[in-house]
C-alpha positions as CSV (number, residue, x, y, z in Angstrom):
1,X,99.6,-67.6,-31.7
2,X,102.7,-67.6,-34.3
3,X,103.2,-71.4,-33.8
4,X,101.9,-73.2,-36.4
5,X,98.7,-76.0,-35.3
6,X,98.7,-79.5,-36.0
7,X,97.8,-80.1,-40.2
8,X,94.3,-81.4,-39.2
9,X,93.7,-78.3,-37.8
10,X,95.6,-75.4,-40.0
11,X,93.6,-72.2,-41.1
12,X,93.9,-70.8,-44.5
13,X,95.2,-67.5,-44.5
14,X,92.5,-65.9,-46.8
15,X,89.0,-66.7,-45.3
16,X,87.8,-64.3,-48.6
17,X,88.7,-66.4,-51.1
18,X,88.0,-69.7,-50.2
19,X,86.5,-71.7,-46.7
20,X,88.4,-72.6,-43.5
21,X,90.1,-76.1,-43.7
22,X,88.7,-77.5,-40.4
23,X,87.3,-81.3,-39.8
24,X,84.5,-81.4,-41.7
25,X,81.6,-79.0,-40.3
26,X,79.2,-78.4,-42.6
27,X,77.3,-75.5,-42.9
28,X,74.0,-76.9,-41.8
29,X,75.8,-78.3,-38.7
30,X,77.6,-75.1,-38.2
31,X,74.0,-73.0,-38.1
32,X,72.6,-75.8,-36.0
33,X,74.8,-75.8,-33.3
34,X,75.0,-71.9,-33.2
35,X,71.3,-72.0,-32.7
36,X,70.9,-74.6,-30.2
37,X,73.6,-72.2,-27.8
38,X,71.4,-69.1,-28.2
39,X,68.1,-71.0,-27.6
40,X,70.1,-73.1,-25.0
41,X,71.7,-70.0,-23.0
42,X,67.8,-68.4,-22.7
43,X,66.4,-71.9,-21.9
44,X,69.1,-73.2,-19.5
45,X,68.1,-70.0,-16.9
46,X,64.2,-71.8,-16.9
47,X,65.5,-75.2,-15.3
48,X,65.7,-75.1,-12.4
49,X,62.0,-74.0,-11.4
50,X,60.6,-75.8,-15.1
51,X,62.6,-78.7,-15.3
52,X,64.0,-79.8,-11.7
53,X,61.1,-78.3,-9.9
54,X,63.0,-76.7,-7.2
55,X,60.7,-74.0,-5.0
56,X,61.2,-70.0,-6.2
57,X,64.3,-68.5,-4.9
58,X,63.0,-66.3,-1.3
59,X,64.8,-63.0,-2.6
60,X,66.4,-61.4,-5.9
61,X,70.0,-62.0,-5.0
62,X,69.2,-66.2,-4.9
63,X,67.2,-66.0,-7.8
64,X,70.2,-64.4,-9.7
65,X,73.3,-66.4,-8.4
66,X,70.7,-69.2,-9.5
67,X,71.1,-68.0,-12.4
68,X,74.5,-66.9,-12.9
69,X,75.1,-70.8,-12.0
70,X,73.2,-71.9,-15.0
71,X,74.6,-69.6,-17.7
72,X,78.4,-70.5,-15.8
73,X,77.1,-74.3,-16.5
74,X,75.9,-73.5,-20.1
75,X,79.1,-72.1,-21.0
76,X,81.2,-74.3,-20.0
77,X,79.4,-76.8,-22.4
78,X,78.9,-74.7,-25.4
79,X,82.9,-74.2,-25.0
80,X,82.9,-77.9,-24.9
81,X,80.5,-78.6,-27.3
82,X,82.3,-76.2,-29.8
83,X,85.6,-77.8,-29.1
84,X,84.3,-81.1,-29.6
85,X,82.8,-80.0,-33.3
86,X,86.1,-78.4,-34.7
87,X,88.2,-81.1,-33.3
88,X,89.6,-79.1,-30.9
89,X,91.8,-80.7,-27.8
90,X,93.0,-83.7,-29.4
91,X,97.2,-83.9,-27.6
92,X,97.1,-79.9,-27.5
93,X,98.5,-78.1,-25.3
94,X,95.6,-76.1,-22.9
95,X,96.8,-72.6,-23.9
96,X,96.7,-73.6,-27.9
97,X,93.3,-74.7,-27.9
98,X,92.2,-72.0,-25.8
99,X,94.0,-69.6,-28.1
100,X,91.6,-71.0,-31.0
101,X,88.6,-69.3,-28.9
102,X,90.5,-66.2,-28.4
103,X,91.0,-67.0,-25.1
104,X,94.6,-65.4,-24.5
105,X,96.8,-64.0,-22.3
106,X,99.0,-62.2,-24.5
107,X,98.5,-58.9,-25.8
108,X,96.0,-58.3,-22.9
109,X,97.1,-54.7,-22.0
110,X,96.0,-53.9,-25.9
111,X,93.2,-56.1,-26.1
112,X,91.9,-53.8,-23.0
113,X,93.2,-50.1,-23.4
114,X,92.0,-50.0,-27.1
115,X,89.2,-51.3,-27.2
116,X,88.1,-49.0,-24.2
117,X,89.4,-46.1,-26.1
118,X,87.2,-46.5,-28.7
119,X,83.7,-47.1,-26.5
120,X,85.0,-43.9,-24.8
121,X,84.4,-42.0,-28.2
122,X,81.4,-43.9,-29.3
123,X,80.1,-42.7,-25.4
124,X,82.3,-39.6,-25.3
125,X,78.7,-37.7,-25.3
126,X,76.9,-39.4,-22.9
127,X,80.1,-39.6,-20.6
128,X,80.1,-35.4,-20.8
129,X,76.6,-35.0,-20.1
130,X,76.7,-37.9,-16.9
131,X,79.9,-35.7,-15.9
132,X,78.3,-32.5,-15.8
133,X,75.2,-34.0,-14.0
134,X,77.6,-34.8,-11.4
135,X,79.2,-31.6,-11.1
136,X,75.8,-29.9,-11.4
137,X,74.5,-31.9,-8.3
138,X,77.4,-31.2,-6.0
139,X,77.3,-27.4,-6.6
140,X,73.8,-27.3,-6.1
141,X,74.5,-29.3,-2.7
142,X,77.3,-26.7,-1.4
143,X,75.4,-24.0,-2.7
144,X,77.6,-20.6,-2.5
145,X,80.2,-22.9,-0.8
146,X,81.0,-24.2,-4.3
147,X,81.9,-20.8,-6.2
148,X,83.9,-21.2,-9.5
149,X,85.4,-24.6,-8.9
150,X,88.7,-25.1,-10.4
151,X,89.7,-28.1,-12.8
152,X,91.5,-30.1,-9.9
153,X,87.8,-29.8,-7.9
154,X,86.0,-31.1,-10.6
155,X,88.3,-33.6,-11.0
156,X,88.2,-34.8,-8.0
157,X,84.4,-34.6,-7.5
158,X,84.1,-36.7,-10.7
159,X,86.6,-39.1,-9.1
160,X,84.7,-39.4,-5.4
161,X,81.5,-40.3,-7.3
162,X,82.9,-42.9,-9.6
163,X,84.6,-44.5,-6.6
164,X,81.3,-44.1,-4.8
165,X,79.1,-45.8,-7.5
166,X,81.9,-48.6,-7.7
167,X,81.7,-49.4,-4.1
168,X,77.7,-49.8,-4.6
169,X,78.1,-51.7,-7.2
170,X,80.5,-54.1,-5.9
171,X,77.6,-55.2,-3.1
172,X,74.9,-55.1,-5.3
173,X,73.8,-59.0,-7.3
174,X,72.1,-56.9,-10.5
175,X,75.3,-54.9,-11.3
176,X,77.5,-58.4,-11.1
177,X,74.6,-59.8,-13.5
178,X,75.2,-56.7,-16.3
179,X,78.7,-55.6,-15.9
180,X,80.4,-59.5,-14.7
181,X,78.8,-62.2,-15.6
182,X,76.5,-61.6,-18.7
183,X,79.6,-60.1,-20.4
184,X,81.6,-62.8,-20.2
185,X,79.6,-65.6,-20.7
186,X,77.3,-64.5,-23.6
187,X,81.0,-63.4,-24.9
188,X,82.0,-67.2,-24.4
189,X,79.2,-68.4,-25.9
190,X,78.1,-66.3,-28.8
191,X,81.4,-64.9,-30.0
192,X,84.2,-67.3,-29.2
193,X,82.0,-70.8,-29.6
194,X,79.9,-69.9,-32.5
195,X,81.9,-67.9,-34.4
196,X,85.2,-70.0,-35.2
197,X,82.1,-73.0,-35.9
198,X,80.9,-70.4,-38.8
199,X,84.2,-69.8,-40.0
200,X,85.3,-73.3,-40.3
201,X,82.1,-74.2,-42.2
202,X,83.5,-71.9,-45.3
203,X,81.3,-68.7,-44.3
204,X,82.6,-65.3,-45.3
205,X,83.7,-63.2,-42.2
206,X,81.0,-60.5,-43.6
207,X,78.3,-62.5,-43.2
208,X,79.3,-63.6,-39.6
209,X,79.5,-60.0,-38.7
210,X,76.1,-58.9,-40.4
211,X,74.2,-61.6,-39.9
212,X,75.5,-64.1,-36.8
213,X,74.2,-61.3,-34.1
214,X,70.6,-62.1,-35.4
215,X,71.1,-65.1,-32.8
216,X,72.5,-63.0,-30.0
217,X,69.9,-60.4,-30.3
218,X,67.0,-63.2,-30.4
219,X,68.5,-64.6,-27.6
220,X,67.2,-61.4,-25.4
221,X,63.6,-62.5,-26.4
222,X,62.7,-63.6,-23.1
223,X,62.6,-59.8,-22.0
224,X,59.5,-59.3,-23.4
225,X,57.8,-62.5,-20.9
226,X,59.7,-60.7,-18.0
227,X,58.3,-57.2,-18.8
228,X,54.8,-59.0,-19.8
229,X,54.0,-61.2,-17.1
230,X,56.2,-60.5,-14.0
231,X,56.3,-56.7,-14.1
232,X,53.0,-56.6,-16.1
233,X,54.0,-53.8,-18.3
234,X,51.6,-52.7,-21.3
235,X,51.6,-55.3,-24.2
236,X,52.5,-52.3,-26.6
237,X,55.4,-51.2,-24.2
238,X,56.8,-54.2,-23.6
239,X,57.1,-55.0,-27.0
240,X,58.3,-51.4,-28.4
241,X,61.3,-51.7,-25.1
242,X,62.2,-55.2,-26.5
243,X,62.3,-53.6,-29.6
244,X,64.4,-51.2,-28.8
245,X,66.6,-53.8,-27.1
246,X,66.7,-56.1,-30.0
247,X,67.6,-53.6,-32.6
248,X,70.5,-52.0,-30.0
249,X,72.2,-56.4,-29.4
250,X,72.1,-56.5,-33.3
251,X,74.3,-53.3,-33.6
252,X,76.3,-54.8,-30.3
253,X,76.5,-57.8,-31.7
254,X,78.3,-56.4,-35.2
255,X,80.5,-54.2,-33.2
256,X,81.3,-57.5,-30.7
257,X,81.7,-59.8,-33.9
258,X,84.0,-57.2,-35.7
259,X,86.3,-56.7,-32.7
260,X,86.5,-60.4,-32.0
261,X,87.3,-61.5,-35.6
262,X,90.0,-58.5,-36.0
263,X,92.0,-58.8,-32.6
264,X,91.6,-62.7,-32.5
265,X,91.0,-62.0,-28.7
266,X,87.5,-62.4,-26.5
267,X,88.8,-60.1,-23.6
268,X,88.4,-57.0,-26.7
269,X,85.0,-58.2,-27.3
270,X,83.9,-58.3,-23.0
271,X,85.7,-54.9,-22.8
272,X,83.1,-53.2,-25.2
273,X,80.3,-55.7,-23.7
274,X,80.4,-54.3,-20.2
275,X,81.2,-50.5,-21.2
276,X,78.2,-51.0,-23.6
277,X,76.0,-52.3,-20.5
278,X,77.2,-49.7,-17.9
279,X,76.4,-47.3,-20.2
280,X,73.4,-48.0,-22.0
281,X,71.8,-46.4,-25.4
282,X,74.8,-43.8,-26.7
283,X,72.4,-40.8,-25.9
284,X,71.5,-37.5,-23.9
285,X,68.5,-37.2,-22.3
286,X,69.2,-34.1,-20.0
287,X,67.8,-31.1,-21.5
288,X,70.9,-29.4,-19.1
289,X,73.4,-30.6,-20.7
290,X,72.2,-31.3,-24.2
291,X,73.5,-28.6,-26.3
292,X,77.4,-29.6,-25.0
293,X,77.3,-33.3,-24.8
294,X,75.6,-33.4,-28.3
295,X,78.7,-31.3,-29.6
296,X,81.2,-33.9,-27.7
297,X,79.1,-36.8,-29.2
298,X,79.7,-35.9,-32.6
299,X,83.2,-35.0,-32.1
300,X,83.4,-38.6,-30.5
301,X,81.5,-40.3,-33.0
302,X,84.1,-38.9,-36.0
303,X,87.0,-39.9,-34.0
304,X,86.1,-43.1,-32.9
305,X,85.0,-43.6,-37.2
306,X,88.4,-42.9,-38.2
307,X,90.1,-44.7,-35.0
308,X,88.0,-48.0,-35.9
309,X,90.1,-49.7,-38.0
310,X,93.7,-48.8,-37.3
311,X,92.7,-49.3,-32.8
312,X,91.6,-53.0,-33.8
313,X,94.4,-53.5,-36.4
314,X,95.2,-57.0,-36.0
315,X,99.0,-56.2,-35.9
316,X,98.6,-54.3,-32.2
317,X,97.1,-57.6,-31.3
318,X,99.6,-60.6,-32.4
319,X,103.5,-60.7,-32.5
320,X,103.1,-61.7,-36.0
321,X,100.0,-62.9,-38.4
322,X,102.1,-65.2,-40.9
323,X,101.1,-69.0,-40.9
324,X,98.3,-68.0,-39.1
325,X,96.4,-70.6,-36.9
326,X,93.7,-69.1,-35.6
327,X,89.7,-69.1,-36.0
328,X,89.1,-65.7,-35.2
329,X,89.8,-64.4,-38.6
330,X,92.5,-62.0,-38.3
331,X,94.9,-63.3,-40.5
332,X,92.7,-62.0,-43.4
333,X,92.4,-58.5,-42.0
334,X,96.4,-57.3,-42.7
């Protein structure tokens, strides 16, 4: 990331104070093409029974490879599509132009560890009260057998279920769908295609963050048809879960933005996607073990406040951020 890109392609180093030097997107362009891949990535998944015709899938598992095929497919031509708009490819070497779409192998332990740290805090409540649940169901399993456990026991009770939830997992289509390949393909296609787009069109790196998750939280519209019709829920439900759903992607989505734009890595941005999924809405539902994992969520919440900035500094992330030549942003972020 250090090497300095071709001149057709070099980045200023203050996106702030005036607009990327890129080929020639405009802004109108720019927005265009970041709304065709959101309507594109919802559409793409209707093909193959409203375009090609082909019968319904016999079980839930077909009907979701089906459709891990099509976002695969969709990707891979946003990421081409993206390329193709920022002049991206031409006599570059594979790992520089994938490095413009913070697709990198360097820095990968950081990109990972840190960015896991800080959903830990954000989730440090609802992890305590999903911990205690677990404890609270094996003592009342064993009964008297259980007595006062020590720490190694709970430990390793914490540890055997984790292991045990994994191993479902690992068999089971849906989990592959929300923890595999939805994270790393709306990652693909709504941070690392449509963000270095905005960026080389002259927007400000606040208003990609604020504003550019409106796309990726639209894009989960088609909830509401598979609640409404399939499932048949309630009109009013339907809409106030989608709701619910929408208003939870656009906070994502800032959080996603924010992380992409400061490491200049996508891996930071799927780390926090699929912790975000397997854990859900950041709070406690238990009435057992409210009182605690409200406390720990607060405590979380502060540390993972003042954490924010200095776990996603862009220096943990790149051997250096002089002559920048990247799309991501980070240059701007010292």
């Amino acid at each position: 990331m250090a090497a300095a890109a071709p001149d057709e392609l070099r980045i200023t180093a203050s996106f702030q104070e005036m607009p990327v030097v890129g080929v020639g997107v405009s802004p109108p362009v720019a927005v265009a093409a970041c709304m065709v891949m959101a309507l594109g990535y919802v559409l793409v998944l209707y093909v193959p029974t409203a375009v090609l015709r082909l019968s319904p899938p016999a079980s839930l598992e077909s009907f979701l490879i089906r459709r891990f095929i099509c976002a695969l497919v969709f990707s891979a031509i946003s990421a081409l599509a993206s390329a193709a708009l920022l002049g991206v490819g031409r006599d570059m070497d594979i790992s520089v132009m994938l490095s413009f779409f913070g697709i990198r192998k360097d820095h990968m332990w950081q990109a990972v560890v840190f960015p896991l740290l800080l959903a830990s805090l954000l989730y440090a409540g609802s992890l305590a009260s999903k911990l205690l649940l677990v404890v609270y169901a094996r003592r009342e399993r064993e009964g008297n057998s259980w007595r006062k456990p020590g720490l190694c026991k709970i430990f390793s009770v914490v540890v055997r279920s984790l292991l045990e939830n994994a191993l479902a997992s690992a068999h089971n289509v849906v989990a592959w769908r929300n923890y595999v390949v939805a994270p790393f393909t709306e990652e693909l296609v709504f941070r690392a295609c449509m963000i270095p787009l905005l960026l080389c069109s002259g927007f400000r790196i606040q208003t990609i963050i604020f504003i550019g998750p409106v796309s990726f939280s639209l894009a989960h519209l088609n909830h509401f048809m598979e609640l409404y019709y399939p499932k048949r829920r309630n009109f009013l439900k339907a809409c106030s879960i989608v709701g619910i759903q929408l208003g939870y992607t656009v906070v994502f989505g800032w959080y996603a933005s924010f992380l992409f734009l400061r490491t200049g890595n996508l891996i930071s941005a799927v780390v926090a996607h699929i912790v975000c999924n397997v854990m859900g809405l950041p709070i406690v539902l238990s009435p057992r073990t409210r009182g605690i994992a409200n406390t720990v969520f607060i405590i979380g919440l502060a540390c993972f406040l003042m954490l924010l900035f200095p776990a996603s500094s862009p220096t943990l992330y790149n051997d250096s951020i002089e002559n920048c030549s990247c799309w991501q942003g980070y240059c701007s972020w010292r």
